[in-house]
LUMNU-823039 format. One record per residue (C-alpha): x, y, z; residue in one letter. Coordinates in pm, whole numbers, plus 50000, padded with zeros to 5 digits. Layout:
REM residues N
XYZa/...
REM end
This chain:
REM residues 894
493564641750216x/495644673750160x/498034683950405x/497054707850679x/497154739950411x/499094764050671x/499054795750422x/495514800650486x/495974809550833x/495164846850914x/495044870051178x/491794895151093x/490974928751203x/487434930051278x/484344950251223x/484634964051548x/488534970851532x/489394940151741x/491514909551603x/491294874851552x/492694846651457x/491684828351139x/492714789151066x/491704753850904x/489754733451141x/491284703051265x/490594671051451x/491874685751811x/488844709151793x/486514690751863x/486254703052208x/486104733452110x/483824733351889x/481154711752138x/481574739152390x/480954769752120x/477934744451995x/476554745952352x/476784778752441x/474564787652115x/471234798752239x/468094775352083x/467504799251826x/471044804051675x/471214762151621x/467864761151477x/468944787251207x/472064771851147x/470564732751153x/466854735951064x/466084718851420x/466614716551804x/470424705451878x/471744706052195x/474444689552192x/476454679851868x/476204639551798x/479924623551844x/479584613951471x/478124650751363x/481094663551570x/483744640851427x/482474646651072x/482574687551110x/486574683151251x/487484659751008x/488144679550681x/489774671650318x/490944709650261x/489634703349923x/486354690049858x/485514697450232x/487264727150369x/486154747250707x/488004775850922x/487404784151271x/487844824051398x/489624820751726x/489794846852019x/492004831652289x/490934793652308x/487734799952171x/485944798451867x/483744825651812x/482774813751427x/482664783551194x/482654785950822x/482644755650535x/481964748650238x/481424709450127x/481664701649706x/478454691849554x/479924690549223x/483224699248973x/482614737049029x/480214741849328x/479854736749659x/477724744049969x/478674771750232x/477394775150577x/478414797750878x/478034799351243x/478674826851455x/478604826951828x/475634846751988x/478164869452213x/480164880851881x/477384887551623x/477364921951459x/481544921251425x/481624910551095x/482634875451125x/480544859550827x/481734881950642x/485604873050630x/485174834750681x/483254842450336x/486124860350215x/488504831050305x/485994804650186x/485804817749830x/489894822249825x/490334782949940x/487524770549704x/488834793449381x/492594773649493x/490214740649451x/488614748249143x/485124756249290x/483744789049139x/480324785549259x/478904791049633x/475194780049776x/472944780150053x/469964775150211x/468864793150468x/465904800150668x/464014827750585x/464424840950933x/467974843850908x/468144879450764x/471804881450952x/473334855650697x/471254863350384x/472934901750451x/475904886250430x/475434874150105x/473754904949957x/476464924650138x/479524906450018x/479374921249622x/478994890849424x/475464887449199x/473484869149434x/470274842849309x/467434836549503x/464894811249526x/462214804249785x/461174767349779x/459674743450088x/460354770250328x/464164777850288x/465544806650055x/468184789749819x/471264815249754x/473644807149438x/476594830349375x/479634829249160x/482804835549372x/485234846349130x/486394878649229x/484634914749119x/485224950449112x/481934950449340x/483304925949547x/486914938749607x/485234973249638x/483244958849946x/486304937750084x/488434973150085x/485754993550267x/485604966750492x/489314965650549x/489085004350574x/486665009550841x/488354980951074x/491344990751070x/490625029751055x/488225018251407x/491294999151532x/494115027451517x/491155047451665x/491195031852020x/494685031852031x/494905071251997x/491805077752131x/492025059052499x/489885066452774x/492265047853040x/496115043052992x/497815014553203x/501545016353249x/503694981853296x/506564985053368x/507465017153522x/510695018853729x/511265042454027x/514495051953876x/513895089453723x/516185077953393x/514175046653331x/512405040153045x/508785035353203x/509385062553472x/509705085453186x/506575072052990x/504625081353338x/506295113653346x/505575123953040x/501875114053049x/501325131953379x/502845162953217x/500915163352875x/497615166653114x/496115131652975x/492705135053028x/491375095753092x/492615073353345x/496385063553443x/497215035853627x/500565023553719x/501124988953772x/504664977354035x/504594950354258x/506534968254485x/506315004554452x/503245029154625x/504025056554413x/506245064054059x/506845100353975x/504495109854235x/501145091554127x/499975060354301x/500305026254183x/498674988254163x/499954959854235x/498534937253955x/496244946753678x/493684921553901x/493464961154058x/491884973653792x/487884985853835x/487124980853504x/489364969553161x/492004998153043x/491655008052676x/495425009852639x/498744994752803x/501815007452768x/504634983552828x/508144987552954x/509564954253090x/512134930752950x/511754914852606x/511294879752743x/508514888853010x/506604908152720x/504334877552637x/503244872752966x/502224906853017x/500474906252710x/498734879052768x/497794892653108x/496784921852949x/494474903452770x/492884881653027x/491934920553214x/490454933752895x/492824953952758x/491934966152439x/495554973152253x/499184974052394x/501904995052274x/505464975452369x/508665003252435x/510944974252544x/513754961752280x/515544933252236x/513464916451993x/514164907951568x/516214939451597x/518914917051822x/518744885051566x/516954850151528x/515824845751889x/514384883051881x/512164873251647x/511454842651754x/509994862252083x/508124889951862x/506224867051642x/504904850951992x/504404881852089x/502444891851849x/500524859751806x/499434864252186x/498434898652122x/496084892151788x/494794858451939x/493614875352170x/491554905652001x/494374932752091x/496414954751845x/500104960651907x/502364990051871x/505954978751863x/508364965651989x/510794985852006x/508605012851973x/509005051752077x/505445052352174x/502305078452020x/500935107152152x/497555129552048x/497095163652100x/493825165152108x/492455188552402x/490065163752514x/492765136552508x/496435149952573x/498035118952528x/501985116652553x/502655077752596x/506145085052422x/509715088552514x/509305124752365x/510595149552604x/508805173552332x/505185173652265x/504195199152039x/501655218552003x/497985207251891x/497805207751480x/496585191451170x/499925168351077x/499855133851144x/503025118551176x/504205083051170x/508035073551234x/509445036451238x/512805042151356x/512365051151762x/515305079051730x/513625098051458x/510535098451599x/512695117651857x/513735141951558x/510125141051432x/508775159851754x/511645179751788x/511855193651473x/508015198451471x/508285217151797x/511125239451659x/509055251551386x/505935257751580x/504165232251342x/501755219251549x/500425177951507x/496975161051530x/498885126751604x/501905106851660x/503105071251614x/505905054851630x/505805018351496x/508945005551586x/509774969351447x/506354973951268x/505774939351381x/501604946351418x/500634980251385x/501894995951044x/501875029450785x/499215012450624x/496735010350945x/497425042951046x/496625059950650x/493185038650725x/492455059751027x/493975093850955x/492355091450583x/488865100450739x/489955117451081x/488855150751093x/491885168951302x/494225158651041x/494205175950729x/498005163550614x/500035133350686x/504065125150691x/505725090350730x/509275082450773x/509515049750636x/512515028650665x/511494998450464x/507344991450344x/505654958150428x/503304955050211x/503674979249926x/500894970449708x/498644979249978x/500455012650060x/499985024549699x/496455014049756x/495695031950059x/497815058949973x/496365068549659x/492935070249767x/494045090850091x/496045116749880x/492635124449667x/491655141849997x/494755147050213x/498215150050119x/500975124150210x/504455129850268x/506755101150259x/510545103050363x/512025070050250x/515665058150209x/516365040449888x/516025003450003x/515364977049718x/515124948250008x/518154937150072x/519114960450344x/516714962450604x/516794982650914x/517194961751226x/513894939551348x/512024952550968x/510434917350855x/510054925350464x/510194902650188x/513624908849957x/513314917049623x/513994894549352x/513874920749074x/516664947449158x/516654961148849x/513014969948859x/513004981649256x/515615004649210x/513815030148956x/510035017149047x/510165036349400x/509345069449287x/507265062049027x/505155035149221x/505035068149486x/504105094049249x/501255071949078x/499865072649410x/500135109849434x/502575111349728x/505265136549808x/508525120149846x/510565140150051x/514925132350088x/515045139850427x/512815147850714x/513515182850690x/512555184250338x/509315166250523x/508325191150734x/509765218450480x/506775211450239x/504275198550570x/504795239550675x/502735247550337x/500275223450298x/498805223850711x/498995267050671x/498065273450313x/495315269950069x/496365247249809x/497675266749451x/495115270049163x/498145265648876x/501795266848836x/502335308348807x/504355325249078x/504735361049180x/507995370749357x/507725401049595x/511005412449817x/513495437649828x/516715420549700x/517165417749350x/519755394149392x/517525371949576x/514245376749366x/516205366549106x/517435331249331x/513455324349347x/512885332648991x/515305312748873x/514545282149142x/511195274449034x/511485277448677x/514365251148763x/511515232748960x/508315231248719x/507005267948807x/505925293548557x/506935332648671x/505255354148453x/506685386048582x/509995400148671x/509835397749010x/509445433049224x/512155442249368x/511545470449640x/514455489149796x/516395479050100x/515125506350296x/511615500950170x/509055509750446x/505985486650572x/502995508350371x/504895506650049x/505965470250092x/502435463850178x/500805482049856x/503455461749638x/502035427249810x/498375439349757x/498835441549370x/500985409649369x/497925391249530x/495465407549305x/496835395149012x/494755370248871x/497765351748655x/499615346649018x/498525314649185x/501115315449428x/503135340949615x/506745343749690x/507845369049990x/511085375150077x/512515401650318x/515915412950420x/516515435550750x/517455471250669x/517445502550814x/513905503750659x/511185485950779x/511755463451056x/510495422851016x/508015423151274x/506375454151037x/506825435650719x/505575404450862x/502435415351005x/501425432650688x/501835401250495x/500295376750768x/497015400550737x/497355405950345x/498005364950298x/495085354150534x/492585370850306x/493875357250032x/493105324949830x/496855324349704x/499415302149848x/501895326049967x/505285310150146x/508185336550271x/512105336950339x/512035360650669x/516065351750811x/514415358451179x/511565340151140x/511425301751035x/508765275151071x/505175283751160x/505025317151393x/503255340551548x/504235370051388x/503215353851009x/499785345651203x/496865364651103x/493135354451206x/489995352650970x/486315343350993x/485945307350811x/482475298050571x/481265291350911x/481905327151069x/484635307351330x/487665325451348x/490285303851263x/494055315851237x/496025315250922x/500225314850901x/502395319250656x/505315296150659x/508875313050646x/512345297450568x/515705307650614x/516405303750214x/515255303649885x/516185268849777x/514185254250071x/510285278150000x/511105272549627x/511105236149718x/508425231849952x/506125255149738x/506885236849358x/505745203649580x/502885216549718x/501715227949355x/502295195749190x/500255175849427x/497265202849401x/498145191349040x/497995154849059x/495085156349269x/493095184649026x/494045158348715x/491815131248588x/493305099148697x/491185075348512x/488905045948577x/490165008048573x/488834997648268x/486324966248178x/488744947447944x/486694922147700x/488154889147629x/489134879447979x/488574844948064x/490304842048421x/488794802248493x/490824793248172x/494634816448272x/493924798248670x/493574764448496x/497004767348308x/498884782348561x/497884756548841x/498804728548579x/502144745048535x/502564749848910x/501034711649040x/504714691849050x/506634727549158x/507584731349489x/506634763249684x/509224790049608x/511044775249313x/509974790248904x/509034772848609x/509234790748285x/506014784348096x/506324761247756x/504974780147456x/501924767147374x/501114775847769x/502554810647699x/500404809247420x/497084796347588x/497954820847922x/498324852447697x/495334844847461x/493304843747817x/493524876147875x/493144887747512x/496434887647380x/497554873447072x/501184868946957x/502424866346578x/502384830446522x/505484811446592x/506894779246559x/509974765146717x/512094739846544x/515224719046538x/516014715946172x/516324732445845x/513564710545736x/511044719246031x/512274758345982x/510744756445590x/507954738645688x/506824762645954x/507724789145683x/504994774145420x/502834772545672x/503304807245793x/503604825445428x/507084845445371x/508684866845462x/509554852245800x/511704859346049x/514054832846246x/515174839846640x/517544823546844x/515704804347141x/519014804647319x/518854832047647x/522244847347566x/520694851847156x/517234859747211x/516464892447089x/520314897146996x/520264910746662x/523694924646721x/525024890646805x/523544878446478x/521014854046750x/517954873046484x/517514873846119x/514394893545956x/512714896745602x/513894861645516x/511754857745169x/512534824745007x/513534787745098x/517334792645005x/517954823045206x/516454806145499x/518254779145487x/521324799345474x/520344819945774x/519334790045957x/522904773345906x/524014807346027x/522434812246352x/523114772746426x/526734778346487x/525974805346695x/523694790146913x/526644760346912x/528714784947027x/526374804247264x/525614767047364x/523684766647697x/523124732347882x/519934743248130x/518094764147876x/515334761747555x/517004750847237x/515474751546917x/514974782446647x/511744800546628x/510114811346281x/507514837346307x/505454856446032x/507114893345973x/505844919446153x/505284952845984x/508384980746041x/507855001546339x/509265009346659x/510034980846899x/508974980847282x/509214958147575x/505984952847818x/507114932748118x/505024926848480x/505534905548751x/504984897249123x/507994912549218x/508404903349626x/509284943149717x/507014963049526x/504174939349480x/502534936149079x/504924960948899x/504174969048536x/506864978848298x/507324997847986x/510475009047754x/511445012147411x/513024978647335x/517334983547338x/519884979847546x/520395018447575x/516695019847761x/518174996948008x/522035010048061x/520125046148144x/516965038448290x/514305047848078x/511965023048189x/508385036048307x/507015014348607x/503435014848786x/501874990049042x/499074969748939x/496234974948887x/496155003848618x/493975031048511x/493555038848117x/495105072748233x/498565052548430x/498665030348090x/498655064047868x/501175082448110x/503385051048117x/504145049547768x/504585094247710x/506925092148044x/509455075247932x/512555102047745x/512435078047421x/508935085947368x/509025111847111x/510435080446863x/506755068846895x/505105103546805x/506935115046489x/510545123346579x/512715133846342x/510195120446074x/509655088846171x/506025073446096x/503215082746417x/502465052746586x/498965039346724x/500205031147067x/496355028247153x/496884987647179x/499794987647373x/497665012947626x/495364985147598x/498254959647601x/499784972547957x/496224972848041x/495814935748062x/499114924848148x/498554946248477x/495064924648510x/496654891748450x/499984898548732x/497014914148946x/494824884448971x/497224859248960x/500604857249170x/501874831649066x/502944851748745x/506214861648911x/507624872948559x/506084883248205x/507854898247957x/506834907947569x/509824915547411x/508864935147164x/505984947447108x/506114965146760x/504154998246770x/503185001746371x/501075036846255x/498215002646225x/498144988246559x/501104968446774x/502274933246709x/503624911547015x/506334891846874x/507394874747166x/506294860047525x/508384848447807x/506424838448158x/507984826348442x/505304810948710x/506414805349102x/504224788449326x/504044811149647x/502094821149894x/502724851050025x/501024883149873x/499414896850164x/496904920649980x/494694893749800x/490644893149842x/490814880250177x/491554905350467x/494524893250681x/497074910950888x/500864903450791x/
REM end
């Protein structure tokens, strides 16, 4: 029997936005798993066992407890100490096996069969199994949806009165199509009743004015919070003047939301009192947990576990708190003594002092916000859950996130790049590669520096997000995109009346990407309102202006207040993106506030955001155009690559990986290499390694001359400089010179833990050399990576990197991003090259790091881009056996 397999334990958001948790059965449930049998109604057992059960049999029981994790594998959903759902699957041959679900009567309709299926097919593709059947009554339509539902090409056949279901398991766009939309409504539904509560409890709350919970009443007795509020003190008959409880036990019904305010180590109980009354979600203010060290966390990770056991999402710890504007809500459950006005910015904060900035600074600027979270230690609730919900919520129509270190990046990009297609995102983000980590931030480190450091940007920018240095670059560009329409192109018009400033903002966005395509006008100082408002009507007219540029300095002209109003109305008519520098008026104001009739015939208002200088609406504006950009710009379809056989490249890598223990590498013998790579359609020269002058003409009869001889050695490989490769070797005699050559190198380069042995390969055609590598890297998830092969690529950092998977489109931009690229298109005379097959060659590399983790490091080195085609010269792969990518096929929390 295989161990208890504790990496396929999961806590699950379901259906319905609740949690759960997800693990192997074992022996000790057999309790359990009698009482969920009993409480089955008559029906439900008679689906599920083609006949009246009662009562499981002790050896029925004993038999459904008792599990291999391989040939016999079930999970039990858990909510509290019950089980709410059973799913296994038993072998019935080398690649199949037979699948069968229960679901408890009380829980149907959240979605359960459909993640134990999800978890199933992960555990039996680990085992070997590829193939999934049933039988089920005709009657049960529930489970046969499931199937249909799940994406995978579903059989049928009706025989003796039972429908017979066959499905293969291995993973398809259909199918991780369904799992995401899955993932995306839960999780959307579960940030939903966090921000959207109908009754607010408050633990915690001190009489003491400067308390921490005596605040968090405060302020949600000030905001106006529409629902419920209820303060629970054992003591106390009143805090800041509102009645308490003594007990939740008080309670007339279950409160959607707690708040919670009392010492770290009392958190658990509370929580799990919380749940025992119903509560739906908690959001946890109090510190002292992984920010303070090892027993910190120790206490969070219960914490937590309590919480998702028992079907509750968690905010925190450590966390500022949230707040919604909403009318019909009013929700300030923060330690915000500012609450801004009601807008369309979402805004998420980790660190619990900037969230403080965050509303302040929003408040300064009269920017108003839809909603507010602040996630704390991030130890539940995330960025990632809160894109879910704010992706499809109507009342935000832009969203910014400080974000001090990312969990689970390859989900981010994910999320992120399907959110910015219809809303923009605004990231702030320090540049952390993992091995600094803000207090109580449980990340993974990464073991790639090299690629983190440069990949951040680009892994943000693939995904169409803004990335902003500081947060009031953040709410610099926020101003534009929650006020304006977005631009139509990249051509500016500059209207103001200081030359010496029109020609700051002229010169500013040509620096940033913008086109000006006239001289800015330059009005007078003393230029009155009608004249500066006839200048601003022609500027708009223009139909090669997409965007507008306003400036105005006091004179003894016109006064501000004039100027602005003419521009507010002029603007809110127009379909131009218009930004001004007004010295008296920053942010989003009245008097740049003009109001219009929408499609609808509403009146809605629009403003016109102002800043105090040029740099800053040159800025804000040149990132506002290139997202309308990026989103306006075709960003390809993920490709059906031919050749893939993904059975065969999960055969060799589990061989590779069987004696390896979890965490440690393995690099990958050649004919491996060889096998993994021609898997996923990928075919190296032919090589052969040897260990003698005799072996090295050999291999060169066999391969036909010329031939090329390379340095196994790590220190040599791909040294040409260090004499470690030799090319265009055309007879017996010179190779056997060569070969004496690069032996005393290799005796000098002599290294005890590494590959020995000389490679001969066939000669590749002339052309220009590039290095493809990908890997599982533990920061930034499956990275892809593309340069011109040299050590000058990698001193400067010309090295193009995207997160699996890619787009034809990502695999074409990779390649013309990088500075050397011109080399491949003609420079300076050089030959064109077909770099078609290395679009197709980043292509499946991305596939083969995307479906299989294990493939912590691949690297062609080179690639030879000819005017032909591209010849891959040379594979290194490094496997580790790990466990821990969070966004696989299955749906689990981190």
């Amino acid at each position: 029997m295989t161990s208890y397999p504790a990496q396929w334990e999961a806590d699950v958001v379901l259906r319905d936005g609740g949690t759960a948790h997800l693990r192997p059965i074992v022996p000790e449930d057999a309790d359990a798993l009698q009482r969920f049998h009993k409480a089955q109604s008559p029906e439900s057992i008679y689906l599920r066992f083609f006949a009246p059960m009662p009562e499981l049999p002790p050896r029925e029981l004993a038999r459904f407890v008792t599990v291999d994790h391989t040939d016999r594998v079930a999970f039990v959903l858990l909510v509290g100490e019950d089980i709410i759902g059973v799913g296994r699957y038993d072998r019935l041959d080398a690649i199949s096996a037979e699948v069968a679900f229960n679901i408890a009567d009380a829980h149907q309709g959240r979605g359960i069969g459909s993640i134990l299926l999800e978890h199933l097919a992960a555990a039996a593709l680990e085992n070997g199994i590829t193939v999934f059947t049933a039988e089920v009554l005709p009657q049960n339509r529930s489970m046969l949806q499931v199937f249909a539902a799940a994406g995978y090409e579903v059989s049928r056949e009706f025989d003796d009165g039972v429908v017979a279901v066959r499905f293969e398991i291995d993973p398809t766009d259909k199918s991780m199509q369904v799992v995401a939309a899955r993932e995306h409504r839960a999780e959307s539904l579960s940030v939903r009743q966090i921000l959207h509560p109908r009754s607010v409890v408050v633990i915690g709350a001190s009489r003491t004015r400067h308390s921490t919970g005596n605040l968090l009443v405060r302020n949600l007795s000030s905001a106006g919070f529409t629902g419920r509020l209820t303060i629970v003190h054992p003591e106390a008959d009143s805090i800041a003047g509102l009645p308490t409880v003594r007990s939740l036990e008080d309670l007339t019904e279950p409160a959607d939301l707690a708040v919670i305010a009392v010492p770290a180590e009392a958190v658990s109980g509370v929580v799990r009192d919380c749940a025992s009354h119903g509560v739906k979600a908690v959001v946890v203010v109090s510190s002292g947990f992984a920010e303070t060290g090892a027993e910190g966390t120790a206490l969070q990770r219960e914490v937590v576990a309590t919480a998702r056991m028992h079907g509750m999402r968690l905010v925190g710890p450590n966390s500022f708190g949230i707040a919604n504007t909403a009318g019909d809500i009013a929700l300030n459950a923060s330690l915000s003594p500012f609450f801004p006005e009601s807008g369309t910015l979402g805004l998420f904060s980790q660190s619990g002092a900037l969230g403080t900035a965050l509303l302040a600074r929003a408040t300064q600027l009269g920017l108003g916000i839809s909603t507010f979270v602040s996630a704390g230690n991030r130890a539940d609730l995330s960025g990632n859950d809160v894109l879910q919900y704010w992706e499809e919520d109507p009342a935000t129509s832009a969203v910014g996130l400080y974000l001090e270190s990312i969990g689970n990046p390859r989900k981010f990009s994910r999320i992120a790049r399907r959110v910015s297609r219809v809303k923009p995102v605004v990231v702030v983000k320090s540049d952390l590669t993992g091995q600094e980590l803000p207090p109580g931030h449980q990340v993974r480190l990464s073991g790639l520096e090299e690629r983190a450091s440069g990949a951040l940007d680009e892994v943000l920018a693939q995904a169409g997000v803004i990335r902003a240095a500081s947060t009031r670059q953040l709410f610099d560009v926020a101003q534009v995109l929650t006020s304006q329409p977005l631009p139509a192109g990249r051509r500016v018009g500059i209207v103001g009346n200081s030359a010496a400033v029109g020609t700051l903002l002229a010169q500013g966005a040509r620096a940033d990407g913008l086109e000006v395509p006239h001289a800015p006008v330059s009005l007078h100082p003393e230029v009155q309102a009608d004249e500066f408002a006839r200048a601003l009507a022609e500027m708009f007219a223009r139909e090669d202006v997409d965007s507008v540029i306003v400036s105005f300095t006091p004179s003894a002209g016109a006064s501000e207040a004039e100027i602005a109003g003419a521009l507010s109305e002029l603007a809110a008519t127009s379909d131009k993106t218009t930004v001004a520098c007004f010295s008296g008026v920053q942010g989003v104001r009245e008097e740049l506030t003009a109001f219009v009739a929408d499609a609808d015939g509403r009146r809605i208002s629009r403003s016109v955001p102002s800043y105090f200088g040029p740099e800053e609406a040159v800025w804000a504006l040149a990132r506002t155009v290139d997202y309308a950009m990026w989103r306006a710009e075709d960003h390809g379809r993920y490709p059906e690559l031919e050749g893939i056989d993904r059975r065969c490249a999960r055969g060799i890598v589990d061989e590779a990986l069987a004696s390896v223990p979890v965490g440690e590498s393995v690099l990958l013998g050649a004919p491996e290499t060889r096998a993994l790579m021609s898997a996923y359609g990928i075919a190296p020269l032919p090589l052969i390694t040897t260990h003698s002058v005799a072996e090295a003409r050999e291999a060169a009869e066999q391969l036909g001359y010329p031939v090329a001889i390379k340095a196994v050695n790590k220190r040599l490989r791909h040294r040409m400089e260090l004499g470690g490769v030799r090319l265009n070797i055309e007879t017996p005699e010179e190779l056997a010179d060569d070969y004496a050559q690069v032996c005393e190198l290799v005796a000098e380069y002599a290294d005890d833990d590494g590959p020995t042995g000389i490679d001969v390969q066939q000669m590749a055609p002339p052309g220009i050399p590039c290095v493809v590598r990908a890997g599982e890297d533990p920061l930034l998830g499956p990275v892809v990576s593309f340069s011109l092969a040299g050590d000058t690529s990698e001193l400067v950092g010309d090295i193009a990197h995207r997160v699996a998977p890619l787009t034809d489109v990502d695999a074409s931009e990779m390649i013309r991003s990088v500075k050397s690229s011109p080399r491949l298109f003609g420079y300076k005379g050089l030959p064109v090259a077909n770099v078609e097959p290395i679009e197709d060659l980043l292509l499946r590399v991305a596939e083969l790091v995307d479906d299989i983790p294990a493939v912590a490091d691949v690297e062609i080195h080179p690639v030879v881009a000819t005017p032909a085609g591209a010849h891959v010269l040379s594979t290194r792969v490094i496997l580790r056996e790990s466990h821990d990518r969070i966004d696989s096929g299955r749906r689990r929390l981190a």
